[in-house]
N, CA, C, O and CB atoms as a CASP TS submission, in Angstrom:
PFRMAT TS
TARGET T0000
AUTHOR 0000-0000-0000
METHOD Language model
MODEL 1
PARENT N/A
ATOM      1  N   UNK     1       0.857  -1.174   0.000  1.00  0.00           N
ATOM      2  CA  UNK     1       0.000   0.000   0.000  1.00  0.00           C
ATOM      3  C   UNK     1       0.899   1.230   0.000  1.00  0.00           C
ATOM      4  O   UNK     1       1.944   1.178   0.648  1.00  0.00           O
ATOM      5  CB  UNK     1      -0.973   0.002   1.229  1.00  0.00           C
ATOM      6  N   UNK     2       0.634   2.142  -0.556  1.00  0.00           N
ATOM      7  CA  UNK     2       1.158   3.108  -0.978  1.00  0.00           C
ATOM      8  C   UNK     2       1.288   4.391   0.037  1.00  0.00           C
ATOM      9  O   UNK     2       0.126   4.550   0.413  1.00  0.00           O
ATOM     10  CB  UNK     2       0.499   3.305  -2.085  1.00  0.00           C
ATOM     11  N   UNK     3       1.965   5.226   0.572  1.00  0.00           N
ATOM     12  CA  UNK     3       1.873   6.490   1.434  1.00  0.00           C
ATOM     13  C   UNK     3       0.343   7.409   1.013  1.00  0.00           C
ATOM     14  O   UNK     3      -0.345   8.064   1.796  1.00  0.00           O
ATOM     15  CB  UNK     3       3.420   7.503   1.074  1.00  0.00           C
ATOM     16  N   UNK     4       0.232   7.304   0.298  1.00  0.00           N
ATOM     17  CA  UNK     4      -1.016   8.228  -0.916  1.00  0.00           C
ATOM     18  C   UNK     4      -2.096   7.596  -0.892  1.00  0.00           C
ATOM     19  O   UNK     4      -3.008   8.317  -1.297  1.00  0.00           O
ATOM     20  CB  UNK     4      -0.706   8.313  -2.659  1.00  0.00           C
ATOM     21  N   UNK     5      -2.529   6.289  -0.525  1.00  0.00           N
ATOM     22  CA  UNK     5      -3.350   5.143  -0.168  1.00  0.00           C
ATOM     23  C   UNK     5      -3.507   5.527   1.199  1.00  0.00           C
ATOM     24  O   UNK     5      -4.604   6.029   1.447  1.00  0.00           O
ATOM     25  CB  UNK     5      -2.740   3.664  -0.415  1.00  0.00           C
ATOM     26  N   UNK     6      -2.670   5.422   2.200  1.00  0.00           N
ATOM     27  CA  UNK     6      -2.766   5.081   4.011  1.00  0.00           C
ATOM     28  C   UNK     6      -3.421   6.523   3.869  1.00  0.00           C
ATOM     29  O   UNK     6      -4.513   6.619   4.430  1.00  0.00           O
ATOM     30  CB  UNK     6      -0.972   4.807   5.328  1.00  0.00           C
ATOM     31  N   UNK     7      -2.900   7.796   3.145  1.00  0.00           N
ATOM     32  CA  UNK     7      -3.553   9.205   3.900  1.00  0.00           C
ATOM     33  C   UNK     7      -4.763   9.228   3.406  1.00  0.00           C
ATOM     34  O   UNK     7      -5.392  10.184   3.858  1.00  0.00           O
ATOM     35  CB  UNK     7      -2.854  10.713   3.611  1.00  0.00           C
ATOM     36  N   UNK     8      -5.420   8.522   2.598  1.00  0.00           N
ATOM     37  CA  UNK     8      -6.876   8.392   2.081  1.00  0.00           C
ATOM     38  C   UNK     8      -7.730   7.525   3.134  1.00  0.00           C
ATOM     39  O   UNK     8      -8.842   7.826   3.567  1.00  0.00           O
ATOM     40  CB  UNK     8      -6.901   7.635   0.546  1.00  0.00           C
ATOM     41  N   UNK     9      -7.016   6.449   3.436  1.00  0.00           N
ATOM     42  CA  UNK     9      -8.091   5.423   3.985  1.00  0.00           C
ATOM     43  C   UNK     9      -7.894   6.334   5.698  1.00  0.00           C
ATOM     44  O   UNK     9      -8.852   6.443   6.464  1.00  0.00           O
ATOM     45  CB  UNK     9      -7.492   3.210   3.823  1.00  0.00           C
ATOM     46  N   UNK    10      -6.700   6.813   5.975  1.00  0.00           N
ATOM     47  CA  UNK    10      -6.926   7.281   7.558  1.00  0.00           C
ATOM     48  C   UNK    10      -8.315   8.887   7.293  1.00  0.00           C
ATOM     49  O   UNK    10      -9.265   9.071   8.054  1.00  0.00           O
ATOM     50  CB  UNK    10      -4.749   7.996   8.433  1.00  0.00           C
ATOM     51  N   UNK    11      -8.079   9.530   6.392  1.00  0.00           N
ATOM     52  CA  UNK    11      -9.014  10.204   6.120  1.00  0.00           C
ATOM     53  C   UNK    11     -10.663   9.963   5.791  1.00  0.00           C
ATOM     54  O   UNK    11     -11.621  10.706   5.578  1.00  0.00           O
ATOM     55  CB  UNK    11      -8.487  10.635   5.365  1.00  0.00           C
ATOM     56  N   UNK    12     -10.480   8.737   5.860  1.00  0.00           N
ATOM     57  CA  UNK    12     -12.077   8.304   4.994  1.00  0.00           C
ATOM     58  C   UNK    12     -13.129   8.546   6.090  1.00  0.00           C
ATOM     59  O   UNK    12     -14.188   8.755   5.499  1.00  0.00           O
ATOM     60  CB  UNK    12     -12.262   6.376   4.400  1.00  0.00           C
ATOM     61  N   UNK    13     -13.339   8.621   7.582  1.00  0.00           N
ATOM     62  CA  UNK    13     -14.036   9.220   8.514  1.00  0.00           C
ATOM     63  C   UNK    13     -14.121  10.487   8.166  1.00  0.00           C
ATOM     64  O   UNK    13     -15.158  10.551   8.825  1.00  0.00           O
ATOM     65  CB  UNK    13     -13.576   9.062   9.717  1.00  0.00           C
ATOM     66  N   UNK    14     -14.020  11.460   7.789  1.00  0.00           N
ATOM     67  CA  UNK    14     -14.614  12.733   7.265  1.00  0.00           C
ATOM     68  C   UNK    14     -15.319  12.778   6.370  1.00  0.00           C
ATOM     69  O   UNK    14     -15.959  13.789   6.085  1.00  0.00           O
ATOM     70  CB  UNK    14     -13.920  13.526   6.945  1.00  0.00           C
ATOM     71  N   UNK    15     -15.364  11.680   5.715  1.00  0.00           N
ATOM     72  CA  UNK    15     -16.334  11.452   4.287  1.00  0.00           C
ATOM     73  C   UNK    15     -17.613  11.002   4.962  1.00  0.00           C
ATOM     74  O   UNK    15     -17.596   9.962   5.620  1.00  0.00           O
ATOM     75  CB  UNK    15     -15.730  10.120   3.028  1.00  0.00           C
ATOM     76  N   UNK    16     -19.036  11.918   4.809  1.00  0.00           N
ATOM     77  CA  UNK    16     -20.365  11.841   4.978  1.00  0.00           C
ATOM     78  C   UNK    16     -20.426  10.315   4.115  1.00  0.00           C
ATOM     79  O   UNK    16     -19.788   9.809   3.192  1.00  0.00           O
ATOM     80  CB  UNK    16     -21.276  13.296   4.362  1.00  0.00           C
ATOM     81  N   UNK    17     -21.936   9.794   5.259  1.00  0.00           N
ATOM     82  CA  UNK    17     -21.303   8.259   5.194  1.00  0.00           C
ATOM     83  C   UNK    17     -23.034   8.197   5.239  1.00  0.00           C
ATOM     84  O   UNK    17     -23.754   8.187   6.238  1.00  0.00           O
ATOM     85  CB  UNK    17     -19.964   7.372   6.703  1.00  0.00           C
ATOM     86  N   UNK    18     -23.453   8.155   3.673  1.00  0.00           N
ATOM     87  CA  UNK    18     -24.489   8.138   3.269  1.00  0.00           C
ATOM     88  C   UNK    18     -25.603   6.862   3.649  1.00  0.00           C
ATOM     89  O   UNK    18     -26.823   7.027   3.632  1.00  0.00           O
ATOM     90  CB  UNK    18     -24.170   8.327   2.074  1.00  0.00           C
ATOM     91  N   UNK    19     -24.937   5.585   3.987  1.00  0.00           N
ATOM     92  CA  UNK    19     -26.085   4.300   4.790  1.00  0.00           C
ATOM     93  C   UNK    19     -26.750   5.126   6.162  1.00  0.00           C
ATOM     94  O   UNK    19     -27.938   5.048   6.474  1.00  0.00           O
ATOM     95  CB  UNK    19     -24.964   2.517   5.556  1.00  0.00           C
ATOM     96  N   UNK    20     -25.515   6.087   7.046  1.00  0.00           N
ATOM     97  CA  UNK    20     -25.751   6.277   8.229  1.00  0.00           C
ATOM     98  C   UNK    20     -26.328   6.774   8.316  1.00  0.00           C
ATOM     99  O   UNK    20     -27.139   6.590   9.224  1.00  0.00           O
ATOM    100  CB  UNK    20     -25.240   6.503   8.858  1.00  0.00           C
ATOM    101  N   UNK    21     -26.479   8.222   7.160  1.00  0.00           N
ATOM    102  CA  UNK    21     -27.946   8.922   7.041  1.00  0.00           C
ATOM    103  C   UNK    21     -29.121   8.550   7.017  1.00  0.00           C
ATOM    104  O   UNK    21     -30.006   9.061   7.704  1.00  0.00           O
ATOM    105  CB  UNK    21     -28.109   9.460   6.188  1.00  0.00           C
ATOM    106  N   UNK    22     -29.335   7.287   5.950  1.00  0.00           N
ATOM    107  CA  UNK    22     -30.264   6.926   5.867  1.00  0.00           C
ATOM    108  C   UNK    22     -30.933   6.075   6.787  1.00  0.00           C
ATOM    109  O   UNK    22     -32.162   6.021   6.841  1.00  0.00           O
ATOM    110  CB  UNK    22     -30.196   6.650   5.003  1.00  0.00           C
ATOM    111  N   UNK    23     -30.051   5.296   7.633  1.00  0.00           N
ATOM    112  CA  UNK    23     -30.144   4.204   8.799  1.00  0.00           C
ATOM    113  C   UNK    23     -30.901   5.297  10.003  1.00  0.00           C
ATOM    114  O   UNK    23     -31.670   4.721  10.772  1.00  0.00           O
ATOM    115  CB  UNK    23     -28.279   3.441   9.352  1.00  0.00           C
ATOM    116  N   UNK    24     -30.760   6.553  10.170  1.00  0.00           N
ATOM    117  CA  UNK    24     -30.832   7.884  10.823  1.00  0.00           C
ATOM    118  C   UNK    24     -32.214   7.954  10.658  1.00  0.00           C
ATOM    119  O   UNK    24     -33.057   7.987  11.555  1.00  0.00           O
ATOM    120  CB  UNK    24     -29.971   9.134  10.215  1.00  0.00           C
ATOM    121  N   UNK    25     -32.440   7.982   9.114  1.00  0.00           N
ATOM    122  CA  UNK    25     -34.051   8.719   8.689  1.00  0.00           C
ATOM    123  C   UNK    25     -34.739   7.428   8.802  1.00  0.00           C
ATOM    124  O   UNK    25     -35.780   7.634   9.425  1.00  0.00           O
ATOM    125  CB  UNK    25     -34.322   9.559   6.881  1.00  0.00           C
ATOM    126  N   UNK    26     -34.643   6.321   8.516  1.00  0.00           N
ATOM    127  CA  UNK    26     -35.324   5.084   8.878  1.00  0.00           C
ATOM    128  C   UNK    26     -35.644   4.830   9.945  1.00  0.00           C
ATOM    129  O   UNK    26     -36.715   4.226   9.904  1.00  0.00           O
ATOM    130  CB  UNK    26     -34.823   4.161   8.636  1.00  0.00           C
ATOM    131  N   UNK    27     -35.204   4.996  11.172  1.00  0.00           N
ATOM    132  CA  UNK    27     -35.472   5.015  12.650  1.00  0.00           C
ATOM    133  C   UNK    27     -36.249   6.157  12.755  1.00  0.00           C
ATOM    134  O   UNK    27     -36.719   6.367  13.873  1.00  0.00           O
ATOM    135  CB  UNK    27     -34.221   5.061  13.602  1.00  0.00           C
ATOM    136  N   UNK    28     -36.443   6.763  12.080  1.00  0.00           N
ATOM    137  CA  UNK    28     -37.301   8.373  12.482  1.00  0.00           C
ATOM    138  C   UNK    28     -38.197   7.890  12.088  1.00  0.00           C
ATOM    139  O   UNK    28     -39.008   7.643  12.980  1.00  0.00           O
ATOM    140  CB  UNK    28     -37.047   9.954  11.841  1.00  0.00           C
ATOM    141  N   UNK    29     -38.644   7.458  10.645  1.00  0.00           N
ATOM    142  CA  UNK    29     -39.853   6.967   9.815  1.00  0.00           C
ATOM    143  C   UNK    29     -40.341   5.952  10.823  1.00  0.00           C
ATOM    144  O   UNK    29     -41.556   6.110  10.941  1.00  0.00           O
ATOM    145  CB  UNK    29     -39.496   6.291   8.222  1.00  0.00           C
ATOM    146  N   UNK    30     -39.863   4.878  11.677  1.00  0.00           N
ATOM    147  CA  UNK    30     -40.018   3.895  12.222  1.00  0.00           C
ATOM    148  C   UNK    30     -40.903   4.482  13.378  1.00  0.00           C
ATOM    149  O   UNK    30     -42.028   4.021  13.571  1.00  0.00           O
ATOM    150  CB  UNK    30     -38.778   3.196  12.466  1.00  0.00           C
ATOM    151  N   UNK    31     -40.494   5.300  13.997  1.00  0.00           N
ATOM    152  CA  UNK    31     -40.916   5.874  14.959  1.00  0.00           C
ATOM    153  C   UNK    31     -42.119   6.807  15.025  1.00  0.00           C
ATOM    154  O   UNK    31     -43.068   6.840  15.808  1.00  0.00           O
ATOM    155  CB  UNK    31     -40.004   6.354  15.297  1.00  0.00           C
ATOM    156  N   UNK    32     -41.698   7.788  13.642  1.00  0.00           N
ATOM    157  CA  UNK    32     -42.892   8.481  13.979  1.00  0.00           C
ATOM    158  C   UNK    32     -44.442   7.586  12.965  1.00  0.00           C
ATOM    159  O   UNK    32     -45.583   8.045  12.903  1.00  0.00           O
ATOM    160  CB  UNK    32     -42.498  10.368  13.468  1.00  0.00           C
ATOM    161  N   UNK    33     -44.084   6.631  12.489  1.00  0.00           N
ATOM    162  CA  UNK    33     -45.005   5.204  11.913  1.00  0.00           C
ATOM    163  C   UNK    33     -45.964   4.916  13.381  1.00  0.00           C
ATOM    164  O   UNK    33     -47.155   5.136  13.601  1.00  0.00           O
ATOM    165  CB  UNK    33     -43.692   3.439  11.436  1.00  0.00           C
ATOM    166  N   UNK    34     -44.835   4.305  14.284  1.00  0.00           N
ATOM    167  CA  UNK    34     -45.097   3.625  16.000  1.00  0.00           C
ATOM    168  C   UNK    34     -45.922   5.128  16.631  1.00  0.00           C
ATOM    169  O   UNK    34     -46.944   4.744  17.200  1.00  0.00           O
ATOM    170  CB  UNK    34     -43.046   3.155  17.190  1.00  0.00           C
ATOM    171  N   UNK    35     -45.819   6.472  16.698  1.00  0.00           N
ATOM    172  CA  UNK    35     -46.526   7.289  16.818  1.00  0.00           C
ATOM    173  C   UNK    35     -48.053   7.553  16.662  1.00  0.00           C
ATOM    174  O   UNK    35     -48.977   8.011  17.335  1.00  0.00           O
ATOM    175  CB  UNK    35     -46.008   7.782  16.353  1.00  0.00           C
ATOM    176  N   UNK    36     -47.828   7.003  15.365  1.00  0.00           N
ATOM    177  CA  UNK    36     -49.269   7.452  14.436  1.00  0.00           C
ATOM    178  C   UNK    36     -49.847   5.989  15.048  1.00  0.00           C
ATOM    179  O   UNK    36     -50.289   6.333  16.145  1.00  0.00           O
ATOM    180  CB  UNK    36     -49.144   7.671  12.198  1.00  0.00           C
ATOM    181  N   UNK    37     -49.988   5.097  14.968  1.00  0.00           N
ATOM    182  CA  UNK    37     -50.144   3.645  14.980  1.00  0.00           C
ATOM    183  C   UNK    37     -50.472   3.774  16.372  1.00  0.00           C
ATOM    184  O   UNK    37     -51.141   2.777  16.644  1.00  0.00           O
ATOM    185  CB  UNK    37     -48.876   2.625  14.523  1.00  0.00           C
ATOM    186  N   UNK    38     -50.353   4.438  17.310  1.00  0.00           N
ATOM    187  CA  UNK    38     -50.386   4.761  18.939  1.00  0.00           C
ATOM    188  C   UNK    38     -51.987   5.659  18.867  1.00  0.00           C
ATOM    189  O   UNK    38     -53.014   5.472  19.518  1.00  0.00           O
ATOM    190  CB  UNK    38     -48.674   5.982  19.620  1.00  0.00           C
ATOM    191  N   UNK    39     -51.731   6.465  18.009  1.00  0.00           N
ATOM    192  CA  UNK    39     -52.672   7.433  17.807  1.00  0.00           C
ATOM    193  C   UNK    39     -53.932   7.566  17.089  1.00  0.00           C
ATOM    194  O   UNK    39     -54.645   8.564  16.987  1.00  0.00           O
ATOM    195  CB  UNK    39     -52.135   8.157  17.441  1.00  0.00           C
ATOM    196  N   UNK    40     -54.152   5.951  16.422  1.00  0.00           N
ATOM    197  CA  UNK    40     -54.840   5.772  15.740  1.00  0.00           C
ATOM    198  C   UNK    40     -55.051   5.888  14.184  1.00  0.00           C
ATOM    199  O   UNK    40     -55.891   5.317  13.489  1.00  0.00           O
ATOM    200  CB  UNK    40     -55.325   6.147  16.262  1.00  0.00           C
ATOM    201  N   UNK    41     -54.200   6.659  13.872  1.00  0.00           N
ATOM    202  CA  UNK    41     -54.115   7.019  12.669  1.00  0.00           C
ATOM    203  C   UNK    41     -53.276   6.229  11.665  1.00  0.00           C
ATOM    204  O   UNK    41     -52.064   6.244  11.450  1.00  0.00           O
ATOM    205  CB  UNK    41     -53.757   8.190  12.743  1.00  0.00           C
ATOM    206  N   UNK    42     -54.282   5.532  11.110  1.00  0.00           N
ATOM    207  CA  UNK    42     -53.863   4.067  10.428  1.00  0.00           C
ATOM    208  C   UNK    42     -53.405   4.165   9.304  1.00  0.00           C
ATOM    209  O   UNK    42     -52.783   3.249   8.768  1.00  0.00           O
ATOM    210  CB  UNK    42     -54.869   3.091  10.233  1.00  0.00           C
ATOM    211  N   UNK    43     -53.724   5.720   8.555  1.00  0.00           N
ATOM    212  CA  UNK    43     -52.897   5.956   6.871  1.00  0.00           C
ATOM    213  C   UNK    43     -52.130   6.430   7.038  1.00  0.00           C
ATOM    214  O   UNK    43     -51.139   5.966   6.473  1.00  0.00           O
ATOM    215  CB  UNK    43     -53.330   6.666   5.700  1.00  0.00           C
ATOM    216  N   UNK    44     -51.936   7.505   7.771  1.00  0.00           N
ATOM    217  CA  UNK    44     -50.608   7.994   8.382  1.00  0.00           C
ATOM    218  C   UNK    44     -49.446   6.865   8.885  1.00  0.00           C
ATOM    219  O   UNK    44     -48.305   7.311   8.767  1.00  0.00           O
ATOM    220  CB  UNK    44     -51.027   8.857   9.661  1.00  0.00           C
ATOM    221  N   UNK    45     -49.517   5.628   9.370  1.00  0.00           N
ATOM    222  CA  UNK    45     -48.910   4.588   9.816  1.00  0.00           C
ATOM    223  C   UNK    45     -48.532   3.560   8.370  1.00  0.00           C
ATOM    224  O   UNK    45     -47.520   2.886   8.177  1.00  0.00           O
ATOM    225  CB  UNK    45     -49.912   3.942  10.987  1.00  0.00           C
ATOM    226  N   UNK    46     -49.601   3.716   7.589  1.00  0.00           N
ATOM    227  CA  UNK    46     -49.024   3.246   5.987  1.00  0.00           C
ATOM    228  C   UNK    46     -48.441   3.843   5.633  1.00  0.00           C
ATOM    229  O   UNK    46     -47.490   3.305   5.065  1.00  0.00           O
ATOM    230  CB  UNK    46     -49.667   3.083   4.908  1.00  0.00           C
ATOM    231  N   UNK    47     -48.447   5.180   5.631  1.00  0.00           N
ATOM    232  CA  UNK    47     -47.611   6.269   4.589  1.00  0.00           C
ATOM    233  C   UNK    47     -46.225   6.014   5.053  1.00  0.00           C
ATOM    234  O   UNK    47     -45.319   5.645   4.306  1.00  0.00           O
ATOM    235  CB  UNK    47     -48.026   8.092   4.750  1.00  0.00           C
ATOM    236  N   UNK    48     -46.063   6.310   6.793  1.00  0.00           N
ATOM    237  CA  UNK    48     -45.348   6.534   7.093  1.00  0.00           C
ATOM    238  C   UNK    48     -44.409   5.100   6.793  1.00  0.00           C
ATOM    239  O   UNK    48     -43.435   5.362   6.088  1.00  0.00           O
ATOM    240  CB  UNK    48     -45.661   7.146   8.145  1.00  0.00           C
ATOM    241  N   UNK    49     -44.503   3.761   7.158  1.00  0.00           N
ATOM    242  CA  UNK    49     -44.284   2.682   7.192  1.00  0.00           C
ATOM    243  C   UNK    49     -43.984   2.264   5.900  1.00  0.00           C
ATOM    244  O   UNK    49     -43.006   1.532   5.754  1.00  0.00           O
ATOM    245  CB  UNK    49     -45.142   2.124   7.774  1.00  0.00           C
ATOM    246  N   UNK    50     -44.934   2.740   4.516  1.00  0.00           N
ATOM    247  CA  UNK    50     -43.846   2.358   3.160  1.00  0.00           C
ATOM    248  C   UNK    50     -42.945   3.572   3.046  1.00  0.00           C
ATOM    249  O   UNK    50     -42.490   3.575   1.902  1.00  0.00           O
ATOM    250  CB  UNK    50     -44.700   2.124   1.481  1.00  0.00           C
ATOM    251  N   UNK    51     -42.657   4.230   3.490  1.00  0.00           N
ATOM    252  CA  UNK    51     -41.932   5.406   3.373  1.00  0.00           C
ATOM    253  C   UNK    51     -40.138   4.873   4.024  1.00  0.00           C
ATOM    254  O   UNK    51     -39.042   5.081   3.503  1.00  0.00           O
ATOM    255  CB  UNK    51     -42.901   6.759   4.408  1.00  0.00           C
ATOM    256  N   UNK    52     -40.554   4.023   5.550  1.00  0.00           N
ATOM    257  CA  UNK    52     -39.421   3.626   6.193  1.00  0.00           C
ATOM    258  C   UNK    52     -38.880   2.674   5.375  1.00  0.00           C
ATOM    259  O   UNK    52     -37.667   2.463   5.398  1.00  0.00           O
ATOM    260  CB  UNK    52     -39.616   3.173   7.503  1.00  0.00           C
ATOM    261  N   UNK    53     -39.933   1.813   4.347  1.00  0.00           N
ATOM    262  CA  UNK    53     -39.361   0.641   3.726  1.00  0.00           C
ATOM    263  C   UNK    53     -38.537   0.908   2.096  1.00  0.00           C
ATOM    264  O   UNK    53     -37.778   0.229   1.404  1.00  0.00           O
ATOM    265  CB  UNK    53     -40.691  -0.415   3.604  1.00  0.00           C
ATOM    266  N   UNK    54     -39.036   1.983   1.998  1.00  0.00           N
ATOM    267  CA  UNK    54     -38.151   2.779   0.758  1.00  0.00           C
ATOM    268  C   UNK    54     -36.807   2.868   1.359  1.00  0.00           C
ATOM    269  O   UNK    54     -35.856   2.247   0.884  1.00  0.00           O
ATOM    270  CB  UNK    54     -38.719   4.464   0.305  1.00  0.00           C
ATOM    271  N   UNK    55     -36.716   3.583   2.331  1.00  0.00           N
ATOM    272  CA  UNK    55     -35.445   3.886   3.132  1.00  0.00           C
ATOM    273  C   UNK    55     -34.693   2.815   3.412  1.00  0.00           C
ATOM    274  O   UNK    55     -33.504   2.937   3.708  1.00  0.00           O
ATOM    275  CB  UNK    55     -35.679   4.494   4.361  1.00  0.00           C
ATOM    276  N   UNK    56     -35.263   1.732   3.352  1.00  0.00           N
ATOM    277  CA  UNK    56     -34.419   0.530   3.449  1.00  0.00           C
ATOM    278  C   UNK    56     -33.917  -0.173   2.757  1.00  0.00           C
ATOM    279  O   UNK    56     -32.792  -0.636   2.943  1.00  0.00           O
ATOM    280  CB  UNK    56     -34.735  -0.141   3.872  1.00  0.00           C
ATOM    281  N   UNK    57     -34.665  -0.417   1.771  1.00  0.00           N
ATOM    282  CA  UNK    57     -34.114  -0.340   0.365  1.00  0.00           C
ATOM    283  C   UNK    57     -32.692  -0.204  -0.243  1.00  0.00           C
ATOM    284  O   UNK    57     -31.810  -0.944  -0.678  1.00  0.00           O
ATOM    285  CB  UNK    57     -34.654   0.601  -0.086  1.00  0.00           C
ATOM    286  N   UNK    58     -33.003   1.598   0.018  1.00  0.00           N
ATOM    287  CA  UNK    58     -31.970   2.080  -0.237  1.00  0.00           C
ATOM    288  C   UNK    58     -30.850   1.624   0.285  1.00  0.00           C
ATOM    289  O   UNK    58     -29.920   1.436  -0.499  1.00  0.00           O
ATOM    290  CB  UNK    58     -32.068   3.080  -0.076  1.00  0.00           C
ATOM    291  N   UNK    59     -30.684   1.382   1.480  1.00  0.00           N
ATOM    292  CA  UNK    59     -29.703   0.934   2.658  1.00  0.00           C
ATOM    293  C   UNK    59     -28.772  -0.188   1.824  1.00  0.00           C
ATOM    294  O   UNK    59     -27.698  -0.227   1.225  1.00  0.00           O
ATOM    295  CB  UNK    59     -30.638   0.170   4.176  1.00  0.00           C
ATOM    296  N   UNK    60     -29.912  -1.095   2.187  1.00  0.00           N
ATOM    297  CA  UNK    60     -29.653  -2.069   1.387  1.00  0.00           C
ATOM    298  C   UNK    60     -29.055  -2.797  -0.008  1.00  0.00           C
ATOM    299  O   UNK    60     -28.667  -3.909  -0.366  1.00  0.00           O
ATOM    300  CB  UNK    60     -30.280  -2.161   1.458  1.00  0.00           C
ATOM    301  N   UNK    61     -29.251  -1.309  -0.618  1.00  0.00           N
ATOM    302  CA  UNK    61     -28.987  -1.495  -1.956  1.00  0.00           C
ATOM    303  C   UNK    61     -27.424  -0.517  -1.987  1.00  0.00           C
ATOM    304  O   UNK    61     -26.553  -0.677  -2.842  1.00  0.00           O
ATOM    305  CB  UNK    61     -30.448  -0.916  -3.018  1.00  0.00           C
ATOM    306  N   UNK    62     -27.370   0.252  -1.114  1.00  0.00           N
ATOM    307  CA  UNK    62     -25.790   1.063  -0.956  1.00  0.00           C
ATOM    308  C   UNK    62     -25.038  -0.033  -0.127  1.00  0.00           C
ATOM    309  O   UNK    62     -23.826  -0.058  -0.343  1.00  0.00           O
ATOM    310  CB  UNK    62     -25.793   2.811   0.050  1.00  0.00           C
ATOM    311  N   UNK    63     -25.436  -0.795   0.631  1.00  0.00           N
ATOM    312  CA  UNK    63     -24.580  -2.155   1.203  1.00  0.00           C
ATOM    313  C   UNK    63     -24.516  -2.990   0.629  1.00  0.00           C
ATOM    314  O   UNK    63     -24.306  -3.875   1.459  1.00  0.00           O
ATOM    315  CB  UNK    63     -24.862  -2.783   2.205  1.00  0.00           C
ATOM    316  N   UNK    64     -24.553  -3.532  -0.525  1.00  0.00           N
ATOM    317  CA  UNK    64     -24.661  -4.347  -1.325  1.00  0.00           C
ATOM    318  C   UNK    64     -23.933  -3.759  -2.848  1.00  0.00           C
ATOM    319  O   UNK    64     -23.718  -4.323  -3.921  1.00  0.00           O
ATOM    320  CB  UNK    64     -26.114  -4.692  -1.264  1.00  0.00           C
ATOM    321  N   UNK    65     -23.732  -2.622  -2.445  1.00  0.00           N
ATOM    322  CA  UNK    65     -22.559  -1.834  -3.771  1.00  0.00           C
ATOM    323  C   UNK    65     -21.233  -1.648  -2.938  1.00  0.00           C
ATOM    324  O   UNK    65     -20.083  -1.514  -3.356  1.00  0.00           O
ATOM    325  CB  UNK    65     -23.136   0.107  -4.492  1.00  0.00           C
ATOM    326  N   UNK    66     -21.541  -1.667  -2.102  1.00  0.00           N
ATOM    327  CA  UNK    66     -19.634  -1.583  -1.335  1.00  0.00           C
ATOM    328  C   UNK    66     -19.080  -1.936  -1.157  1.00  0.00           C
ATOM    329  O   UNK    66     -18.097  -1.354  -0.698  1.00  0.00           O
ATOM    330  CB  UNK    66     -19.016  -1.394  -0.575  1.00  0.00           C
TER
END
C-alpha cells in the first residue's frame, strides 16, 4: 500500500457516510409510523411505514454496492 493510499483510507471518517444517514431517517420513519399507529391514525402509519421501507431499500442497496 502506498503512502497516498494510508492518507486516504486514515481520512475516509470525514467522508459523509451516506447508509448512516439513511439508517438515521429510517429510525425516524419507524418511529414516527409507532406514533401514528399509537394514535390511531392508520394511513398515516401506511404512509409513514412504506416510506421507512423505501429507506431501506436504499440501505440495502448502498450495502450491497460496497
Amino acid at each position: 500500500m502506498s503512502v497516498i493510499n494510508k492518507g486516504r483510507d486514515m481520512l475516509s471518517f470525514l467522508k459523509p457516510n451516506p447508509v448512516k444517514k439513511l439508517k438515521k431517517q429510517y429510525e425516524a420513519k419507524q418511529q414516527q409510523a409507532f406514533q401514528a399507529q399509537r394514535n390511531g391514525d392508520i394511513r398515516g402509519y401506511s404512509l409513514l411505514t412504506e416510506e421507512a421501507e423505501k429507506i431501506d431499500k436504499q440501505i440495502k442497496e448502498l450495502e450491497n454496492n460496497a
